[in-house]
C-alpha positions as a printed NumPy array, in Angstrom:
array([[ -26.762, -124.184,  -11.435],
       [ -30.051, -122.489,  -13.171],
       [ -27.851, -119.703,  -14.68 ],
       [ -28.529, -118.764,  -17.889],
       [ -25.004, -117.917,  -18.705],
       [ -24.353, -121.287,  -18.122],
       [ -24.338, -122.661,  -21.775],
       [ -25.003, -126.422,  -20.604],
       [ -27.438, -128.506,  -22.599],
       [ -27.781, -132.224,  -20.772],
       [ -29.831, -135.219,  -20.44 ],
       [ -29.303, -137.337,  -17.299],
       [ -30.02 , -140.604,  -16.346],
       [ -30.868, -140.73 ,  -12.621],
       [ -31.051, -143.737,  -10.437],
       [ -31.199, -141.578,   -6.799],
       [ -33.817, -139.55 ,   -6.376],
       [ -32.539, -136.038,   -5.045],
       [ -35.081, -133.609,   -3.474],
       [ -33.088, -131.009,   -3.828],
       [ -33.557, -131.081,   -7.445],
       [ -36.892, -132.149,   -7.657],
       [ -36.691, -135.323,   -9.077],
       [ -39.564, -137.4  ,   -9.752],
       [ -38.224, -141.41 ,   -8.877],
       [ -35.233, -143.324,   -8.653],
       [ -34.975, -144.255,  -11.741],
       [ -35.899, -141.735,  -14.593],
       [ -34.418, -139.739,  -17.834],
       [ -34.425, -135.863,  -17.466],
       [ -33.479, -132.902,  -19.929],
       [ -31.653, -130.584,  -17.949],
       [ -31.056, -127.155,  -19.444],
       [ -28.527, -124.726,  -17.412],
       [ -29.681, -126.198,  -14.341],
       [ -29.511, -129.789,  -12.705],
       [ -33.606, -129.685,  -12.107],
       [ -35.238, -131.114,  -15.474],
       [ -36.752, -129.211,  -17.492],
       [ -38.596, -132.719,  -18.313],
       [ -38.603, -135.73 ,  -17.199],
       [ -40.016, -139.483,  -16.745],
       [ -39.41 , -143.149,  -15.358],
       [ -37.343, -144.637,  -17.907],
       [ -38.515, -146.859,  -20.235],
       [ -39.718, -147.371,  -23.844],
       [ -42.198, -147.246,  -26.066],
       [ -43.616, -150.391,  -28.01 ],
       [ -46.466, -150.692,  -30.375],
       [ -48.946, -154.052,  -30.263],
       [ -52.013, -154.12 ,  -32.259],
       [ -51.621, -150.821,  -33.137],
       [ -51.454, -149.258,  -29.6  ],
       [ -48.545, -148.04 ,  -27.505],
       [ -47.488, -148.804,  -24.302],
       [ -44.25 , -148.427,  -22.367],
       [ -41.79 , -151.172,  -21.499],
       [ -40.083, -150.655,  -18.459],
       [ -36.124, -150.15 ,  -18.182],
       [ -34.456, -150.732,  -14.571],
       [ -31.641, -147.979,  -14.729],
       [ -29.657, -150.336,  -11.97 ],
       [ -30.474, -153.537,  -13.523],
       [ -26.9  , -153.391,  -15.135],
       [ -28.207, -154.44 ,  -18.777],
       [ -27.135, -152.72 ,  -21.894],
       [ -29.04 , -149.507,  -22.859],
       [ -29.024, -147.813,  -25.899],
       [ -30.438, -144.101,  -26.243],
       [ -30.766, -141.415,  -28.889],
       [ -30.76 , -138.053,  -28.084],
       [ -32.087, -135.712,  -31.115],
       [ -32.718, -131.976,  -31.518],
       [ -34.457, -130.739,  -34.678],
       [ -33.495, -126.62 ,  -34.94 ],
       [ -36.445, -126.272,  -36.787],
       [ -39.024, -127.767,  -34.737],
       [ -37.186, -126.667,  -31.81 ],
       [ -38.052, -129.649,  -30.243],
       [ -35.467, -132.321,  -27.988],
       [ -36.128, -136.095,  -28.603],
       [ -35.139, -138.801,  -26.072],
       [ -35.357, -142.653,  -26.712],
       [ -34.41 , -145.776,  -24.75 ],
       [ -34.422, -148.967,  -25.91 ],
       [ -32.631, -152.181,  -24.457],
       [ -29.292, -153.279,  -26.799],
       [ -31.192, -155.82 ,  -28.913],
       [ -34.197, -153.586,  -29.361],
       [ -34.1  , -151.593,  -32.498],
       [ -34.755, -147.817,  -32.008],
       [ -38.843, -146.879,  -31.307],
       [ -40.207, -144.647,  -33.22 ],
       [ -41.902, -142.742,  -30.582],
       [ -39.471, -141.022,  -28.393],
       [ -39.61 , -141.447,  -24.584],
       [ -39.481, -137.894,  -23.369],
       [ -39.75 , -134.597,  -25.901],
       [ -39.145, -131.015,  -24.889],
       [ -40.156, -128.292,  -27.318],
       [ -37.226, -125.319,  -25.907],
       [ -35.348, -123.302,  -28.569],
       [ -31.68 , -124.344,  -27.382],
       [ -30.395, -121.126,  -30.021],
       [ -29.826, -119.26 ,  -26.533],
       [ -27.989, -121.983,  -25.019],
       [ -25.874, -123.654,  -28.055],
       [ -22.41 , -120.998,  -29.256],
       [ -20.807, -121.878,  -32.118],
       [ -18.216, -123.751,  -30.296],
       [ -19.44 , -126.124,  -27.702],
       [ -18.041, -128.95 ,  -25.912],
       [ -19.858, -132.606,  -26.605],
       [ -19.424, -135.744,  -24.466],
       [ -20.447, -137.321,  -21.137],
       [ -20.559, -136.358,  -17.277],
       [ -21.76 , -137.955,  -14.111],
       [ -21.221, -138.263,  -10.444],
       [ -22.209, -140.596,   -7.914],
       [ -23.429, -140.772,   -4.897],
       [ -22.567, -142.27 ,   -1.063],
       [ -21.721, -145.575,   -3.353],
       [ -18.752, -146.017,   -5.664],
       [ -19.333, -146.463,   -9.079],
       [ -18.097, -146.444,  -12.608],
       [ -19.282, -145.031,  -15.745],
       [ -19.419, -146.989,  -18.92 ],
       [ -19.787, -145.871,  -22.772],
       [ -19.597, -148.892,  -24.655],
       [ -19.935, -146.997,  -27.647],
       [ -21.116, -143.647,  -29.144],
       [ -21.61 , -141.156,  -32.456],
       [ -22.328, -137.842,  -32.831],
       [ -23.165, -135.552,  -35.882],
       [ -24.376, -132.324,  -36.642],
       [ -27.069, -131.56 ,  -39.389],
       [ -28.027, -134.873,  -39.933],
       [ -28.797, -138.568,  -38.654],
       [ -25.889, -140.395,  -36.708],
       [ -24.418, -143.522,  -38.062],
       [ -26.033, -146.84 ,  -36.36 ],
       [ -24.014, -148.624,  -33.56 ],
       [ -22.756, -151.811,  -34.997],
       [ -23.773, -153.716,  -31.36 ],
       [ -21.99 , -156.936,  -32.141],
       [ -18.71 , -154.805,  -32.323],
       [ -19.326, -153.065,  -28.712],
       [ -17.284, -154.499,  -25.932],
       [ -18.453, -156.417,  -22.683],
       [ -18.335, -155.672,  -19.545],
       [ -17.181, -157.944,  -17.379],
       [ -19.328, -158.376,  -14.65 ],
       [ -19.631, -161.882,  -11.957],
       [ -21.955, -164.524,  -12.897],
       [ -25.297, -165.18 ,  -11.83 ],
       [ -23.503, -168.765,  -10.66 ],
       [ -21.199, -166.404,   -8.405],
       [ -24.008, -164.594,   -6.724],
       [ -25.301, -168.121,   -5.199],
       [ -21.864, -169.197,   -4.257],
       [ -21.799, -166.224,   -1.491],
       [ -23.51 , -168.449,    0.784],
       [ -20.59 , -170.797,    0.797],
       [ -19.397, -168.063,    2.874],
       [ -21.961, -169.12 ,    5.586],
       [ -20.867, -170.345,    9.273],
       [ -20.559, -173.782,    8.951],
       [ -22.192, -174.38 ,   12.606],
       [ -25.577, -173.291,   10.827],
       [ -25.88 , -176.586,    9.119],
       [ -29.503, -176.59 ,    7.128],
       [ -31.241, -174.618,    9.874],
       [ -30.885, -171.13 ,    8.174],
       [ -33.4  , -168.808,    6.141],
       [ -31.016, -168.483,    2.999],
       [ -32.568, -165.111,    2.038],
       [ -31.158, -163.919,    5.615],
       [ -27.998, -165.54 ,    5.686],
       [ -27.114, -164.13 ,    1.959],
       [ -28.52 , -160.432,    2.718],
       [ -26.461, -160.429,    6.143],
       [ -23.405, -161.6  ,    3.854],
       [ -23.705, -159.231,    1.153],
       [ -23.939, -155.999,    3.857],
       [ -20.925, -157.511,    5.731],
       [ -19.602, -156.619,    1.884],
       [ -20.774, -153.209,    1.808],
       [ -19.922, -152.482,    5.326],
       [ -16.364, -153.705,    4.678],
       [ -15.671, -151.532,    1.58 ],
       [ -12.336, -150.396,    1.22 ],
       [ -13.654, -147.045,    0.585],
       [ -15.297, -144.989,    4.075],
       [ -17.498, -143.297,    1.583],
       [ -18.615, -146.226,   -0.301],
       [ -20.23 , -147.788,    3.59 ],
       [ -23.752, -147.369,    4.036],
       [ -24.589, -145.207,    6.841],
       [ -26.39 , -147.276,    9.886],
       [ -29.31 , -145.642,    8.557],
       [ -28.864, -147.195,    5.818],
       [ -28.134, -150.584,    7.284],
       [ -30.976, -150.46 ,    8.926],
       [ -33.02 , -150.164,    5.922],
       [ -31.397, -153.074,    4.486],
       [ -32.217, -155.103,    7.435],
       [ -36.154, -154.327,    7.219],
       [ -35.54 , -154.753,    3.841],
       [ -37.134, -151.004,    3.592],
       [ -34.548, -150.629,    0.609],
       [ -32.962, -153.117,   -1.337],
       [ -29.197, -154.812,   -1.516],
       [ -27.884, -154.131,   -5.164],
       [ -27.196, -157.766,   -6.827],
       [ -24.199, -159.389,   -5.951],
       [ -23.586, -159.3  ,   -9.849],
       [ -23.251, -155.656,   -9.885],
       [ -20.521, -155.555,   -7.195],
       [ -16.829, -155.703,   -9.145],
       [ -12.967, -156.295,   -7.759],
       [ -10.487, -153.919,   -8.248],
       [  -7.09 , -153.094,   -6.435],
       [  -9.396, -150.189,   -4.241],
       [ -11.71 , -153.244,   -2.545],
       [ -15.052, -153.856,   -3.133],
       [ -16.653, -151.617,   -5.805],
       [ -19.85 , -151.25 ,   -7.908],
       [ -20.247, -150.364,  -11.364],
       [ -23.209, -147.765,  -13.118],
       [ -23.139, -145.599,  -16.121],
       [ -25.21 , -143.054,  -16.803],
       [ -25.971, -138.88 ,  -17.561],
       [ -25.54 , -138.089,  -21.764],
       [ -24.714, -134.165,  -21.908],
       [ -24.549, -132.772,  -25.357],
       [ -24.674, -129.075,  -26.835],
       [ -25.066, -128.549,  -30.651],
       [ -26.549, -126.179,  -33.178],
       [ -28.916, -126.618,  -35.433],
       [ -29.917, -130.537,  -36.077],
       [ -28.489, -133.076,  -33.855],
       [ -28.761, -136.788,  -33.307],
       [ -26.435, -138.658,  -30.779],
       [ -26.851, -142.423,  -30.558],
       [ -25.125, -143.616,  -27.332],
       [ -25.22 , -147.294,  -25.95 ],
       [ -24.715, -147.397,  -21.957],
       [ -24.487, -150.207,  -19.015],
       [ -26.292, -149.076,  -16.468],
       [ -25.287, -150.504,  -13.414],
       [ -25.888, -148.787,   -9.894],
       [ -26.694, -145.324,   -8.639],
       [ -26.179, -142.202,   -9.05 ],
       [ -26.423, -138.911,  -10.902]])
C-alpha cells in the first residue's frame, strides 16, 4: 500500500467509511493509485443538465439498484474520467470525478485488467452484470436489456417479516419496533460469527444511531443468512482507455 512499485491503477466504490484511509463518507467513488487512500474522490452520484445548468443526482451505493459506470483515461490529456449513471440513464456527459495524473509510471506493457473487492464485518457478494474493455479507443455500449437479474426478495417479502411477530402482541405493537427487533434477531443469528454485528453495533441499531440494511438486500444461500453488494472497478492500461462496467450495488464494503 502507497508503494510506487506497486503498478496498481484502481477506482473503488466505497460504502464504509475507513479512517484509516481517509475516506471522505460512506458512500463515495475514489481513484486509487498504488495506494488504497484516493488520490480523488466524491459522494457518488451523477451529473444532469436542466435548463442549461448542472447539478448532481444522488446514487445510494447500498440501495441495491443497477449502476452503470465508465471509467476513461485519455494518454494524451493525461487525465482519468469517472461516470455514474443509474441502468436506464444514458451516459452524462460530464464525468463525476476527473484526475489529471500521468499513469505512464504506473501502466507496463503487460498489465492485468478486471475487478477486486473485499468486505467488511458483513458478508457480501460482488456482482458484474456485465462489462467491456478496450484499449485506444471507445468501448462498445452495454446492450442493458441483455444483462441478467439478480434475484433479490420482494418488496411484498420485506412486509411479510412481521408475520413473524408473537402472536400474544395482538394490535398493540409499534410495527417499526417489532420489524427492526425482527430483522436484528436475523443479523444476530447469521450463520456466519463474522457476519454478527458486534453489541456495539446492536446497540446502534436499537437507537437507531445507524440503520438496518433492507430486508430486500438480505439473500438465502446454503451458508445462512447473507447479504449481497458489488462494488471496486480496478483497471491498468496504456495509452487511451474506456471501460464501461454495469454493477448492483447492494451492501457494504470496500
Amino acid at each position: 500500500m502507497g508503494n510506487s512499485s506497486n503498478h496498481v491503477f484502481g477506482v473503488e466504490f466505497d460504502t464504509l467509511k475507513s479512517l484509516e484511509f481517509a475516506d471522505i463518507d460512506n458512500n463515495h467513488v475514489g481513484i486509487d493509485i498504488n495506494d488504497l487512500k484516493s488520490a480523488n474522490s466524491t459522494t457518488a452520484g451523477y451529473y444532469d443538465n436542466y435548463n442549461n445548468e448542472w447539478f448532481i443526482r444522488d446514487i445510494s451505493l447500498s440501495s441495491g439498484d443497477p449502476i452503470q459506470v465508465w471509467i476513461e483515461y485519455d494518454g494524451v490529456k493525461k487525465k482519468i474520467d469517472v461516470t455514474l449513471a443509474p441502468i436506464n440513464v444514458v451516459k452524462p456527459t460530464r464525468p463525476l470525478l476527473s484526475l489529471t495524473k500521468d499513469l505512464s509510471p504506473i501502466l507496463n506493457n503487460i498489465m492485468y485488467v478486471g475487478f477486486s473487492s473485499a468486505t467488511g464485518s458483513i458478508r457480501t457478494y460482488h456482482d458484474v452484470l456485465g462489462w467491456s474493455f478496450k484499449v485506444d479507443g471507445k468501448v462498445h455500449d452495454l446492450i442493458i436489456s441483455k444483462l441478467p437479474t439478480l434475484t433479490r426478495f420482494s418488496e411484498k417479502k420485506e412486509g411479510e417479516i412481521l408475520e413473524a411477530k408473537d402472536e400474544n402482541f395482538g394490535s398493540d405493537y409499534v410495527s417499526d419496533e417489532v420489524e427492526l427487533v425482527l430483522k436484528l434477531g436475523l443479523l444476530c443469528s447469521h450463520s456466519e460469527p463474522l457476519a454478527r454485528p458486534s453489541m456495539r453495533q446492536v446497540m446502534q441499531y436499537l437507537e437507531r444511531d445507524i440503520p438496518l440494511p433492507d430486508l430486500s438486500l438480505l439473500s438465502l444461500s446454503s451458508f445462512g443468512l447473507t447479504f449481497g453488494y458489488q462494488e471496486v472497478v480496478k483497471d491498468k492500461t496504456m495509452s487511451h482507455i474506456s471501460v464501461s462496467v454495469t454493477e448492483s450495488l447492494l451492501s457494504g464494503g470496500r
